[in-house]
BADREN-72820 format. One record per residue (C-alpha): x, y, z; residue in one letter. Coordinates in steps of 0.05 Angstrom, whole numbers, plus 5000, padded with zeros to 4 digits. Layout:
N
east = X | north = Y | up = Z | code = A
...
This chain:
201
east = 6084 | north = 9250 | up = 1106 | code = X
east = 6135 | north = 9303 | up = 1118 | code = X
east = 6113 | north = 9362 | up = 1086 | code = X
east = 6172 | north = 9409 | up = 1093 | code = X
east = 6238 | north = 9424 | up = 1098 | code = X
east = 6298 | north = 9373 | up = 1064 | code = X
east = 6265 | north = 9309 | up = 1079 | code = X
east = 6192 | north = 9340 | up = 1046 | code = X
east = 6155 | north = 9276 | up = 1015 | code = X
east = 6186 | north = 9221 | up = 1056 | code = X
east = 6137 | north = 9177 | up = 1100 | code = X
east = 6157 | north = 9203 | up = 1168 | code = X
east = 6147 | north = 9196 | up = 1245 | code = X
east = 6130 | north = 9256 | up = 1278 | code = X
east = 6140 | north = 9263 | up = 1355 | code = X
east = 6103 | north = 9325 | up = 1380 | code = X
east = 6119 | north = 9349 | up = 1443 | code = X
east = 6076 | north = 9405 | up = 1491 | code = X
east = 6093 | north = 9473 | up = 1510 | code = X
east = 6112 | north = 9537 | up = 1479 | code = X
east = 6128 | north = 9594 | up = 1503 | code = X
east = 6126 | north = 9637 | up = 1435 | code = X
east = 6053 | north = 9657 | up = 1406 | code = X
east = 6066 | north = 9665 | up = 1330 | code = X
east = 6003 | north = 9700 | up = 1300 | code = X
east = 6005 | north = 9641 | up = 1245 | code = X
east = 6017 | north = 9578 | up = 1292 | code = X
east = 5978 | north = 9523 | up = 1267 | code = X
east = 5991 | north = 9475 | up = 1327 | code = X
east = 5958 | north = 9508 | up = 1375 | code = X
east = 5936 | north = 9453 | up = 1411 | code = X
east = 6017 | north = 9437 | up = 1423 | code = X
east = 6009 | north = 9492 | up = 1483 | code = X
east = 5972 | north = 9445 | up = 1530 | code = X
east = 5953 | north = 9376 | up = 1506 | code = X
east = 5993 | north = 9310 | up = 1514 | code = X
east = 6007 | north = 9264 | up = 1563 | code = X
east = 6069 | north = 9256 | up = 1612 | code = X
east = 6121 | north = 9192 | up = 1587 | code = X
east = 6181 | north = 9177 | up = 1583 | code = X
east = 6244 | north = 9182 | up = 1529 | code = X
east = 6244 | north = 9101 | up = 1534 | code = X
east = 6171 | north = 9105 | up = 1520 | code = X
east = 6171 | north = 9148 | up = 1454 | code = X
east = 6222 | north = 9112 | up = 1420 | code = X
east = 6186 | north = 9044 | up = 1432 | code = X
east = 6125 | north = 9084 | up = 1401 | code = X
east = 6173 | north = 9107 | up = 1346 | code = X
east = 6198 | north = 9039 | up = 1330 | code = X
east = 6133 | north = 9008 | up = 1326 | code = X
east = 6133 | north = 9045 | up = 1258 | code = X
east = 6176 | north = 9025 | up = 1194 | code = X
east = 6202 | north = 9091 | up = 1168 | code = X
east = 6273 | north = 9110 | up = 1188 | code = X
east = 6252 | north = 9189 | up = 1190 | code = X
east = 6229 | north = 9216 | up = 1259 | code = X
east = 6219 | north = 9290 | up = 1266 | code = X
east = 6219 | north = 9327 | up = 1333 | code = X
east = 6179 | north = 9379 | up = 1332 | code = X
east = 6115 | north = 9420 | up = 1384 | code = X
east = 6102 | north = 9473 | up = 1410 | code = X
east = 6175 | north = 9492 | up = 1424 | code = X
east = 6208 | north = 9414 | up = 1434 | code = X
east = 6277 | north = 9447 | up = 1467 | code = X
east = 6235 | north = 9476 | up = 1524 | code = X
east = 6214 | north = 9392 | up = 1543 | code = X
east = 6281 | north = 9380 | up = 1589 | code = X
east = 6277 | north = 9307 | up = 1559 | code = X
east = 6287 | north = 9333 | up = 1488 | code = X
east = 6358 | north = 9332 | up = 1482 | code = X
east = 6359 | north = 9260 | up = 1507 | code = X
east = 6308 | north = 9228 | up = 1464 | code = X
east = 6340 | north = 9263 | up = 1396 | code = X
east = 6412 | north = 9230 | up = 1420 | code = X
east = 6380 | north = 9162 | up = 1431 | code = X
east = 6334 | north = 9166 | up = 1357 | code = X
east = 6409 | north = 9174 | up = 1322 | code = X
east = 6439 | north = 9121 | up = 1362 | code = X
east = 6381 | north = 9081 | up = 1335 | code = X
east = 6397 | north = 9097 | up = 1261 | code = X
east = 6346 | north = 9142 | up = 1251 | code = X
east = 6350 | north = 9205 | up = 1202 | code = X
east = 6331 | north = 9265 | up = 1257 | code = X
east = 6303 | north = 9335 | up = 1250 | code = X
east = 6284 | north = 9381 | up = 1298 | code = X
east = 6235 | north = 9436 | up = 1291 | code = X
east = 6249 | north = 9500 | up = 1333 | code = X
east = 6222 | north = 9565 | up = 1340 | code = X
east = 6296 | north = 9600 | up = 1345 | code = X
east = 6284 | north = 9620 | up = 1409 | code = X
east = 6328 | north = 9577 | up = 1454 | code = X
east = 6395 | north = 9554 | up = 1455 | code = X
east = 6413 | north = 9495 | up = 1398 | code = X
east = 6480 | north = 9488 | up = 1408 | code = X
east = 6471 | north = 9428 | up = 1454 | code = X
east = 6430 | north = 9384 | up = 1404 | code = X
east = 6466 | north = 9326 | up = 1374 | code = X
east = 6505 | north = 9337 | up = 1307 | code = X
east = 6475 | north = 9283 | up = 1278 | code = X
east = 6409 | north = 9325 | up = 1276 | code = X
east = 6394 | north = 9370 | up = 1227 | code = X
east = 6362 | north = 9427 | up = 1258 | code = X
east = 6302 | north = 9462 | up = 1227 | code = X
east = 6302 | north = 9536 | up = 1251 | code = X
east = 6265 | north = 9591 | up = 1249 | code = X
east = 6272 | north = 9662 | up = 1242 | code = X
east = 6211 | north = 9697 | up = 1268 | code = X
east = 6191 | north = 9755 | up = 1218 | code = X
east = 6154 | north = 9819 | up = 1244 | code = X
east = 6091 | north = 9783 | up = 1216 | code = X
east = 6089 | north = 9728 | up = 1269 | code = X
east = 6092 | north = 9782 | up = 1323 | code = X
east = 6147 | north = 9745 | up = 1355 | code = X
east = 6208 | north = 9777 | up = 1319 | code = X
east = 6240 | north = 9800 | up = 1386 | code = X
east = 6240 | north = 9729 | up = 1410 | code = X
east = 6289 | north = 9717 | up = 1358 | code = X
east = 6367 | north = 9684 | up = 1391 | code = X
east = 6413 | north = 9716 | up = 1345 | code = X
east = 6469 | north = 9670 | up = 1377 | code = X
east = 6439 | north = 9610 | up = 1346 | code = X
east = 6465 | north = 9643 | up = 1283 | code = X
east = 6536 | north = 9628 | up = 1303 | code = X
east = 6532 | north = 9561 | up = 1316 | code = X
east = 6496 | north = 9534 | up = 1245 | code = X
east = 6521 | north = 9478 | up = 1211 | code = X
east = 6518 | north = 9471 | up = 1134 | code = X
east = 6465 | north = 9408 | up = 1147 | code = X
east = 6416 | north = 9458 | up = 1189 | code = X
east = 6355 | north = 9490 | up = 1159 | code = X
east = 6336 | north = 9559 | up = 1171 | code = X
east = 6261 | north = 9576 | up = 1158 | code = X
east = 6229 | north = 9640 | up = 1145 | code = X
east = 6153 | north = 9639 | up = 1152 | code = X
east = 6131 | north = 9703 | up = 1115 | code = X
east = 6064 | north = 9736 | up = 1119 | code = X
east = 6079 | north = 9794 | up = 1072 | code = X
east = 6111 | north = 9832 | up = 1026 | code = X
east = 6141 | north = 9874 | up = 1085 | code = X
east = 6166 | north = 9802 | up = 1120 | code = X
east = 6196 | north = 9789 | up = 1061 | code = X
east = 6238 | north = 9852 | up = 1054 | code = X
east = 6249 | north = 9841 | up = 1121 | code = X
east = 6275 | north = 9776 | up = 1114 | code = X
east = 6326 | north = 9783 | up = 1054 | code = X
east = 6350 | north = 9849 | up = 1099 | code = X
east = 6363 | north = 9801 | up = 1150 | code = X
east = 6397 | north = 9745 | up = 1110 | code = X
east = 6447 | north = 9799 | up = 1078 | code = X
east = 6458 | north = 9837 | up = 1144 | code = X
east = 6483 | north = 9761 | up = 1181 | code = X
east = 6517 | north = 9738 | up = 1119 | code = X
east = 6461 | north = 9671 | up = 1119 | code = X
east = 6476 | north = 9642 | up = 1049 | code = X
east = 6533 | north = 9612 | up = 1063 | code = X
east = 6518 | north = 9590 | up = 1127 | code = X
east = 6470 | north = 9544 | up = 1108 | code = X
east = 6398 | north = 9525 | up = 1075 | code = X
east = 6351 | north = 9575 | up = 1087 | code = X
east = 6282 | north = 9562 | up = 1064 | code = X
east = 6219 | north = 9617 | up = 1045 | code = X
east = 6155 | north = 9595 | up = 1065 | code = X
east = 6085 | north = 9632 | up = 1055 | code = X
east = 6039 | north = 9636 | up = 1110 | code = X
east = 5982 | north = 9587 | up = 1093 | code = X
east = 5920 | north = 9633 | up = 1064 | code = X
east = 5957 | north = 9704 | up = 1088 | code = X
east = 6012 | north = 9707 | up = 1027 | code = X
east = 5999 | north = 9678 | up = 0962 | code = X
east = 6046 | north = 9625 | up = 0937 | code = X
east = 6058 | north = 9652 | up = 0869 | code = X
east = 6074 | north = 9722 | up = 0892 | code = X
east = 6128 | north = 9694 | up = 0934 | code = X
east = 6159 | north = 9656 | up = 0882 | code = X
east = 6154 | north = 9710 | up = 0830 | code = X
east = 6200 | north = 9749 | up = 0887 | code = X
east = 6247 | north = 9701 | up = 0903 | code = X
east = 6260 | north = 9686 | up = 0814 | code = X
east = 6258 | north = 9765 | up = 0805 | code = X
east = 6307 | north = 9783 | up = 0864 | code = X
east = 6357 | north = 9716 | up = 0838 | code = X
east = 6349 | north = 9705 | up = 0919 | code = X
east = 6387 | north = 9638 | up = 0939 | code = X
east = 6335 | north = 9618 | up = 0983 | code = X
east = 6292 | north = 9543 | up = 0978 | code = X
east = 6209 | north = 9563 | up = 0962 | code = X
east = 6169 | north = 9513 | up = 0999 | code = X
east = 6096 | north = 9500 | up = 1009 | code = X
east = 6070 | north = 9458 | up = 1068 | code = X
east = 6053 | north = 9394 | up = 1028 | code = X
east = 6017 | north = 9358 | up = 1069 | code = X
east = 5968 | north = 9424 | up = 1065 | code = X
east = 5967 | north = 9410 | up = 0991 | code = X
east = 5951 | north = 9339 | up = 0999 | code = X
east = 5900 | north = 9336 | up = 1058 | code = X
east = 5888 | north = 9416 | up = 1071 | code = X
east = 5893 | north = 9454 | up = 1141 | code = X
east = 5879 | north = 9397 | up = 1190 | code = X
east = 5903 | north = 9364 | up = 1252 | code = X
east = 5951 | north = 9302 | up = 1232 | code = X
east = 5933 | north = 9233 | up = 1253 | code = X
């Protein structure tokens, strides 16, 4: 079940790949860094289609750093699939297929990997991408609408506020983003709510 971003709630497959070479204080997938098993782009998708959902999502570790990435999301839309790709922000985007919308994040100071952060993927943002903002605290989140003013973000595309599961309380976020008349998506990681903080099947 995809718990986040514009497809949140729809039955999805999710195609995890290894490696990362960001360590965000909050990362929940640490076992992304080194697990897995070397195959092949004709291999996934056979794996993918053995499923009956039409949502895939591409996501790690850091899925741009695989140098098989960019080949597998082309082939998933040529299949008919709906495509999303979770990135950290931290390598070049402009080479991914239009036809998938592009989850990205914008490391606050909170995640420790703020200076990681490619400002040139800013230019190159389509009004289907996503841009995510994990925040850890108040400070991230002053941080954050600083940042969205200073690059002109709202009209660029979706941006979405997410609190850092157990470091910043849900509510408090919300009661931010309603009392600052931010134009920013609140999100929680559903499939948290549903099953809590543990490893997908």
């Amino acid at each position: 079940m995809q718990g986040e971003a514009d497809s949140a709630g729809f039955p999805t497959v999710f195609v995890r790949l290894t490696g990362c070479p960001l360590r965000c204080r909050y990362c929940d997938t640490g076992y992304a860094f080194y697990e897995g098993d070397w195959t092949t782009v004709s291999d996934v998708v056979g794996k993918v289609q053995t499923f009956s959902t039409r949502h895939v999502c591409v996501t790690g570790g850091e899925p741009l750093a695989q140098v098989g990435c960019l080949r597998l999301l082309t082939k998933l839309c040529d299949l008919g699939y709906r495509v999303s790709l979770e990135t950290s922000g931290a390598l070049d985007i402009s080479a991914v297929d239009p036809r998938v919308v592009r989850v990205v994040d914008i490391k606050t100071p909170g995640s420790g990997e703020e200076a990681r952060n490619r400002l040139e993927n800013l230019s190159d943002l389509r009004p289907t991408d996503l841009l995510k903002f994990v925040l850890c605290s108040r400070e991230d989140y002053d941080w954050s609408k600083a940042f969205i003013e200073r690059h002109a973000l709202e009209v660029r595309c979706e941006i979405l506020f997410s609190p850092s599961f157990k470091q910043l309380t849900p509510l408090d976020l919300a009661e931010w983003i309603l009392r600052d008349r931010l134009g920013v998506r609140f999100q929680l990681q559903l499939h948290k709510i549903l099953w809590g903080d543990v490893r997908g099947k």
